[in-house]
NUVOKE-819664 format. One record per residue (C-alpha): residue in three letters; x, y, z. Coordinates in steps of 0.05 Angstrom, whole numbers, plus 5000, padded with zeros to 4 digits. Example, Ala and Ser with C-alpha at 12.3 -4.5 7.8 and 13.67 -1.06 7.14 Angstrom:
2
ala524649105156ser527349795143
***
This chain:
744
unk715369964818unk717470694803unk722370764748unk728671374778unk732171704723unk739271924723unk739572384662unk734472674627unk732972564554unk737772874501unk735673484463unk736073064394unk730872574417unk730771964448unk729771594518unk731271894593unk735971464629unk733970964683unk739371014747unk739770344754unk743270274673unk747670854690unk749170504755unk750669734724unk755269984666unk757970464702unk761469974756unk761569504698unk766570054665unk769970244724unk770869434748unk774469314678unk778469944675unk781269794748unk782769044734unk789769114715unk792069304782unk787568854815unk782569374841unk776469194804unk772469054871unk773069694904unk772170174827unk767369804810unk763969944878unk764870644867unk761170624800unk755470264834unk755470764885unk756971384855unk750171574826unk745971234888unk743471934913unk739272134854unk735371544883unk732872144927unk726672564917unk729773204915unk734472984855unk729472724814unk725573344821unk730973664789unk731173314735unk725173684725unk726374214734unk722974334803unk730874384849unk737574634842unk744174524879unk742773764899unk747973434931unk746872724898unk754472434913unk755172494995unk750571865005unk754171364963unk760971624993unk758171595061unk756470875040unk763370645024unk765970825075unk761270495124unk765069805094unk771870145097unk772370285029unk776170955032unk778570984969unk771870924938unk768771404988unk774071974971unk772971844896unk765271814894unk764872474938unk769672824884unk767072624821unk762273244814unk767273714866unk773473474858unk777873034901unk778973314972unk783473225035unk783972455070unk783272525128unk778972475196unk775273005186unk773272845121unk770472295138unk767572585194unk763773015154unk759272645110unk756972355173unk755072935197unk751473135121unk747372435118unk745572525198unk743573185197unk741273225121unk744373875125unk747274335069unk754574275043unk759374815054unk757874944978unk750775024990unk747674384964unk741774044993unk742373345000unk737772894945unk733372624994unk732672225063unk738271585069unk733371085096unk728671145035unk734071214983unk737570625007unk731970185007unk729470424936unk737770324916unk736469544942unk729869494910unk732969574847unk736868954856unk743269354888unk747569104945unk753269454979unk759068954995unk765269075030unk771568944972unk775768414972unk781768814967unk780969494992unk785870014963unk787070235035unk787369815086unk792370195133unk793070955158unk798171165103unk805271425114unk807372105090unk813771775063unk809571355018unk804371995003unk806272004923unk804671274911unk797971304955unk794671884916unk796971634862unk792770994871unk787171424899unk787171804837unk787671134801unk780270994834unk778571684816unk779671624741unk775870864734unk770471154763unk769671884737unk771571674663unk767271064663unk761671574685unk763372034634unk763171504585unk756371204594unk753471954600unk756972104534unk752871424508unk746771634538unk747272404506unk749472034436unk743271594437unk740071384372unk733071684369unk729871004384unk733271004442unk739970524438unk745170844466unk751470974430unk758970914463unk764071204418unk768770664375unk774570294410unk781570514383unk785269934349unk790569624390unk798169824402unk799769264347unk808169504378unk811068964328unk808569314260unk809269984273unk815569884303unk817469554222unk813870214200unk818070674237unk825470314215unk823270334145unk821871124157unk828571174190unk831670704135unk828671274080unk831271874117unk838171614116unk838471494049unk835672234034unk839972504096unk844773044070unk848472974146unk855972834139unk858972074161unk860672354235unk853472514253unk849571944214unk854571564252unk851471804314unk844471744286unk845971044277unk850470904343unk843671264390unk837770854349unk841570194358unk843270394440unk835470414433unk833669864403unk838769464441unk836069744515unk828769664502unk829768904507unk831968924589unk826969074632unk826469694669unk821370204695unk825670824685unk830271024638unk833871684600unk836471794534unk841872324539unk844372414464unk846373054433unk841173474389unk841173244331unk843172554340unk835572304321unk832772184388unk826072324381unk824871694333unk830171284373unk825171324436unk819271154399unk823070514371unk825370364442unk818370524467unk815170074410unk819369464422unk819069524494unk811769394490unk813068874445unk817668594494unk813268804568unk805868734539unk805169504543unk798369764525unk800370454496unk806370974482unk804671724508unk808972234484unk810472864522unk812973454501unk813974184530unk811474594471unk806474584427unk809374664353unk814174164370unk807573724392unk803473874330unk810773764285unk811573074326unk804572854323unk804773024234unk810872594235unk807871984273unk801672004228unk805672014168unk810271434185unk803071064220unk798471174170unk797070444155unk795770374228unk789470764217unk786871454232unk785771394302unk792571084320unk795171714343unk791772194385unk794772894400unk791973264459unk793473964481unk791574274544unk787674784522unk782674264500unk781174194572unk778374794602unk770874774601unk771273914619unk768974074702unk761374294686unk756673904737unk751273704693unk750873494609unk753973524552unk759873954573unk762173434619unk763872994558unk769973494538unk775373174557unk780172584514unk781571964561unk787671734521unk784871174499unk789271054437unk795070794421unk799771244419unk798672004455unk802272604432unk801773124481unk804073744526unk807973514590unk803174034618unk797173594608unk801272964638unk804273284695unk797873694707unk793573064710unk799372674745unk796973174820unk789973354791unk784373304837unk778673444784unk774972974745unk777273294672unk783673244684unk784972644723unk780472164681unk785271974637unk790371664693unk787670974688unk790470954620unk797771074639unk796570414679unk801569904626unk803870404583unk810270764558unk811571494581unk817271924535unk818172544558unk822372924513unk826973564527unk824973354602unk830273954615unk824374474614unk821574154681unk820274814730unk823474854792unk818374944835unk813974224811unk822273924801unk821873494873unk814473384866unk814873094791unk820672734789unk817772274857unk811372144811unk815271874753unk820271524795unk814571224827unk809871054768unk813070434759unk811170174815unk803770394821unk801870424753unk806569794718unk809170384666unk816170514638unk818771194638unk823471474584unk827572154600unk830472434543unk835073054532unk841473354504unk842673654579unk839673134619unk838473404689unk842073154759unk835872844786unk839072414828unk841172964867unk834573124894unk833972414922unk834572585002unk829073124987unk825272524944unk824472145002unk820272535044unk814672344994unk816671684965unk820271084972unk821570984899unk828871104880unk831171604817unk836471054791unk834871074713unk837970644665unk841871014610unk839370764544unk845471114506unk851870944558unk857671014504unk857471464440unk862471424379unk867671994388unk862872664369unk865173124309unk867273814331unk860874064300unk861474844333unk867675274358unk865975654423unk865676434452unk864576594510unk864877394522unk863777714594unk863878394573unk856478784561unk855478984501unk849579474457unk845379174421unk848579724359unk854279364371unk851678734370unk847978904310unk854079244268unk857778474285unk851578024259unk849878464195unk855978244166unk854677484166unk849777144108unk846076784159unk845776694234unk841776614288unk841577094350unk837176784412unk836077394476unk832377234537unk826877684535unk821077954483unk823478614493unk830578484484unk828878054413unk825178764396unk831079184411unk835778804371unk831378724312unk830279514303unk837979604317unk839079234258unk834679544221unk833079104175unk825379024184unk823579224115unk828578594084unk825977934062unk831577624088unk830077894158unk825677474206unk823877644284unk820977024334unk816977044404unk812076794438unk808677414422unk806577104360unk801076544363unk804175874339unk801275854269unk805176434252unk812076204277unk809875484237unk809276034176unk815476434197unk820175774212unk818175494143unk820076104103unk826976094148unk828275274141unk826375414059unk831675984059unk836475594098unk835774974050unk837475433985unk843275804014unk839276464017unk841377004068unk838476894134unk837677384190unk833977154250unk832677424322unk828677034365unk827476884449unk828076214471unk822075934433unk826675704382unk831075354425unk828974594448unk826274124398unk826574654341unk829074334273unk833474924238unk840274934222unk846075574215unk852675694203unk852476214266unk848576274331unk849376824384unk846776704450unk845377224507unk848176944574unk842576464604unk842675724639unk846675254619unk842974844594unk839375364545unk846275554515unk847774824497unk841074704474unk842575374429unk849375064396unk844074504375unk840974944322unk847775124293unk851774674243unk847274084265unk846973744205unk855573764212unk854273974141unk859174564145unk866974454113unk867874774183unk865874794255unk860475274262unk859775914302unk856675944375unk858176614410unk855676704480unk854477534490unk852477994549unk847878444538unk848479094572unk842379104588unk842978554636unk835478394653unk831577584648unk825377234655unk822177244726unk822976604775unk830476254777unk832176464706unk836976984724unk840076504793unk840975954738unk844676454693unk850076714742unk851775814763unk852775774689unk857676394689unk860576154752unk861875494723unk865675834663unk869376324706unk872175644754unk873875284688unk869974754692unk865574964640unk866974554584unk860674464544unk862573924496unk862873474564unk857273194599unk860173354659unk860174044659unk852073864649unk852473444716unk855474034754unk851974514726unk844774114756unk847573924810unk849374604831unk843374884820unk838974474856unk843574624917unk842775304908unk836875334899unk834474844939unk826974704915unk824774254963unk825074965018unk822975394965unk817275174950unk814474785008unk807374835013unk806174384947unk810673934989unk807474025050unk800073875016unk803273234989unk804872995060unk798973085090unk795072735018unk790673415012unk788973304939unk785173914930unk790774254952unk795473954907unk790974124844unk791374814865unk798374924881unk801774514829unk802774854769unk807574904705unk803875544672unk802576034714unk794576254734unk796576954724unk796876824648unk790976974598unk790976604540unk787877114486unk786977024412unk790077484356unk787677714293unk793277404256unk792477674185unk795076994137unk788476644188unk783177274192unk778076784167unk779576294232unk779776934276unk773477204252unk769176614256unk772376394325unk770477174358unk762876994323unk762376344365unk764976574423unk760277134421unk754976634401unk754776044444unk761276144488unk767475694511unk766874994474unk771874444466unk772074564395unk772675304400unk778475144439unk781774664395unk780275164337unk783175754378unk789175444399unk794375574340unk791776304335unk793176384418unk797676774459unk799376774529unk799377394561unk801177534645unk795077924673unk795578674669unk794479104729unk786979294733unk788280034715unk792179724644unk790079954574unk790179344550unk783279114578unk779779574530unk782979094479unk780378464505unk774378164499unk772877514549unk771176964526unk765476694573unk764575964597unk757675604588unk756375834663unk757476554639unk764076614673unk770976874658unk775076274634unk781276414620unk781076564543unk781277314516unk779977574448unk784478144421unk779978564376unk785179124345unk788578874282unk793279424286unk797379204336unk798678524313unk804378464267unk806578124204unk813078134235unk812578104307unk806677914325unk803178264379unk807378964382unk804079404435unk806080004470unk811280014521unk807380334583unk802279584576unk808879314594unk808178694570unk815178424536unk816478084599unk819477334565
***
């Protein structure tokens, strides 16, 4: 009997794959990674099913070379759906090209491909006729049988649309990361031919590390410098946690004051509530990435003896070449299968509405887990209605327990009337922190109304040791800086997002050493330094901005309560009264409005609720911005994946010659030159990246730029900036004003 291969042999050495291994372990993989929600019938049908078409003639001459563009997926989806399993179908037919539309015509569709063995609207062929690649598929010892359970068994409601693609995309990941899996084994064969599947993390072990992290905690009081009032807090918001994460729940929020040690308080409560609720896993998310790489070196430290894969930190730049349709660049993307994940809330939200394989592979393994998302403040507006549905359902769908923590926790609940158009779970959290001890007046506040020059401003702030002064746009943090004049003192230190995140790391060490020996201290710095940032001054001046932003600012001042006196937060208006695009500036004037009505009193968390829950009536997201919405309702995936996003497309992330890294810089422009966009090169690039909005056409700045180009010799996103002159020891990327670029 002919043998039909499924990959060829890897470069190395080695053995080509037969179809019918890759078949067997792949719906052996998919089977086991479904189980826990009962779906094991239906994934592991898809991973039986997936690969069927390369039973064709046309695929296999591919493999040698002899075709291109063959459409090996459309039978095997076709297939599933002849015994009505849909979910499997709309899985298998997007595990190559992504997740598409259900719906009638979809369906419709691969009829039409298998009857007519026609082209795809792509352009691919089909592998080769159904009757004989069916009958080869059974001669290999295959059957196709209807599942037990299907995943669909009903036409689905459009009030219920976040919960069904979730589960769709549930099916999706089994099958497309048990795929990429066994292809990875294949690729990583040993050269006699044994294939080789990369080493299973240790288990969650919740009980130990959860003893690990209170002895940390136990060691950083003893060392704390932080006067009685706040380690009282400290004390009062780990215990709230400890206490909570005994009652069972599926979504929670931590709303405790900065400072008040909430980022190892959730991963207690999220370690004993696995104890507790059998949870696989703890992923952490977190808007930014230096407070991600500072989180993730803090979890390792106090983990160690868990071992060296315990913790996994994933960025989503890692991610960008993971779509490829063929070889070893399909195997560039983490699953999160570890313990406990540190990443971006980019990555998780991203991947929460994702309708490619790269990005949604890892969704199985949210399936029993615990999600913290910290600073969950920094959710956009236009994903707010979308997001908060997925989390409030992913109890439900995917058994997991949802932690939402932040010193301005947002009015969520609000939204619910606009929630239900796409899900009938309900936003009713649990508080983990209901009562705190009375709160030390840590900060006296200003609030001023009138605009003033940044001369003036700088005359006012020249006279104290040390403070810092937070504006709302690049620009505006440039202006200040050169009115105080003070570029050429050591004491004097400028931060944006216009300097790639190893040199902030650099810059925020020299400030936190400074800060620590009572050295002067002159910073001015956008809101980069705002949420999640661990510094601590006597003064902090504020341009107007949301509400939220300017409480989140009083956190980096006097937050240790170390001060013999309140510290210093002045809220200014600058006369040049210009902010971020999007809501920024709407969110601004409800913050002003608040303070004009007098009912802005920010050492309340009421004024918080007010401030949210005027907002999101003004601005009213869920008529905003529709068309995500609209997608949802009608469960268009593909259209989801395009229109959901927390980064805008428009941005180019572009490396800088950073000076203290030239090495790095020098060898990362010789392999992209070289061989192109890796995973590596990505991981390598990241802390030496910028992100830039895309310049008109007719910009200078493209003669400054140098793509970086994909493995298919396309643009992918990255840049490399090749003049060292304009990067800065100071401010990073300084360019001329007609590039106009200081636009955050």
């Amino acid at each position: 009997m002919a043998i039909y291969l499924a990959h060829t042999a890897p470069k190395h050495g080695g053995h080509p794959q037969p179809l019918n291994d890759h078949l067997r372990t792949v719906r052996d993989l998919a089977a086991q990674f479904a189980k826990p929600l009962g779906y094991e019938d239906e994934a592991g049908l898809a991973g039986l099913l997936h690969d069927c078409g390369k039973y064709g003639d046309r695929f296999q001459q591919r493999l040698q070379g002899k075709m291109a563009h063959v459409d090996h997926w459309t039978l095997g989806a076709y297939w599933a759906f002849t015994v009505r399993a849909l979910a499997a179908s709309l899985a298998i037919q997007g595990h190559h090209v992504g997740l598409q539309q259900f719906s009638s015509p979809f369906f419709q569709s691969l009829r039409d491909l298998i009857e007519n063995q026609g082209r795809s609207a792509a352009g691919f062929v089909m592998a080769g006729d159904a009757t004989d690649t069916l009958t080869r598929f059974i001669e290999d010892g295959f059957a196709i049988n209807a599942p037990t359970r299907p995943v669909i068994n009903s036409y689905p409601d459009s009030r219920k649309a976040i919960e069904f693609m979730l589960t769709i995309r549930f099916i999706y990941s089994c099958l497309v990361d048990a795929d990429f899996l066994d292809t990875e084994a294949h690729f990583n064969q040993t050269p006699d031919g044994h294939k080789t599947f990369r080493e299973r993390p240790p288990n969650l072990n919740p009980a130990r590390a959860l003893e690990l992290v209170k002895q940390h905690v136990t060691r950083l009081t003893e060392i704390s410098t932080a006067s009685p009032a706040i380690q009282k807090l400290r004390n009062a918001v780990w215990s709230a946690a400890l206490t909570a994460s005994e009652r069972p729940g599926n979504l929670w929020t931590m709303t405790a004051p900065t400072g008040s040690g909430k980022t190892l308080a959730m991963l207690a409560f999220a370690l004993n509530h696995a104890q507790q609720f059998r949870k696989r896993r703890v992923i952490v998310a977190l808007p930014y990435l230096n407070i991600i790489e500072q989180t993730a070196m803090v979890y390792r430290a106090v983990l160690a003896e868990m071992g060296v894969n315990y913790v996994v930190e994933h960025h989503s730049l890692a991610e960008r070449n993971a779509d490829d349709q063929e070889g070893s660049g399909r195997l560039a993307s983490d699953n999160w299968d570890a313990p406990i994940v540190v990443t971006t809330t980019v990555q998780l939200f991203e991947s929460l509405f994702a309708n490619r394989p790269g990005k949604a592979r890892k969704l199985h393994n949210l399936v029993d887990s615990v999600i913290v998302l910290d600073e969950i403040q920094t959710l956009p507006l236009p994903v707010v209605v979308p997001t908060v549905a997925a989390l409030a359902a992913l109890g439900k769908v995917y058994h997991a327990t949802v932690v939402l923590g932040t010193a301005t926790q947002p009015a969520f609940g609000c939204l619910q009337p606009a929630l239900e158009s796409i899900t009938q779970a309900q936003y009713d959290p649990q508080e983990i922190v209901p009562t705190l001890p009375p709160l030390p007046v840590r900060v006296h506040w200003e609030l001023r109304d009138e605009p003033q020059s940044w001369e003036a401003m700088a005359v006012e702030l020249r006279d104290y040791p040390s403070f810092l002064a937070i504006v709302n746009l690049k620009r505006h943090a440039l202006e200040l800086a050169e009115a105080l004049g003070e570029e050429d003192d050591d004491s004097f230190f400028h931060l944006s997002t216009n300097m790639c995140s190893l040199h902030r790391s650099h810059v925020l060490d020299q400030i936190r050493k400074r800060l620590k020996d009572g050295l002067r201290t002159h910073v001015v710095s956008t809101q980069c330094v705002e949420a999640g940032v661990d510094v601590d001054f006597p003064v902090v001046y504020r341009a107007w901005g949301p509400l939220d932003s300017l409480v989140q600012a009083a956190g980096r001042c006097n937050r240790e309560g170390g001060l013999p006196y309140p510290g210093r937060v002045v809220i200014f208006q600058p006369q040049d009264d210009a902010y971020p695009t999007g809501p920024y500036q709407q969110a601004t004037q409800i913050a002003k409005a608040l303070w004009r009505e007098d009912v802005f009193h920010l050492d309340e968390p009421e004024a918080m609720r007010l401030y949210w829950e005027r907002v999101y009536g003004t601005t009213r997201p869920h008529e905003t911005y529709s068309e995500l919405l609209e997608a949802i309702q009608v469960w268009d995936f593909a259209g989801v994946g395009e229109r959901y996003r927390l980064i805008p497309e428009t941005t180019l992330q572009v490396v800088v010659p950073y000076a203290e890294a030239f090495d790095l810089y020098e060898s990362l422009v010789l392999e992209a030159r070289q061989r192109g966009l890796t995973r590596g090169w990505s991981r390598r690039a990241q802390p030496l990246s910028i992100g830039l909005f895309r310049p008109s056409p007719d910009s200078s700045l493209w003669s400054y730029l140098e793509p970086v180009l994909s493995d298919q010799g396309q643009e992918s996103g990255w840049w490399i900036f090749r003049d060292r002159a304009y990067y800065s020891a100071r401010y990073g990327l300084r360019v001329p004003n007609q590039w106009s670029l200081w636009y955050s």
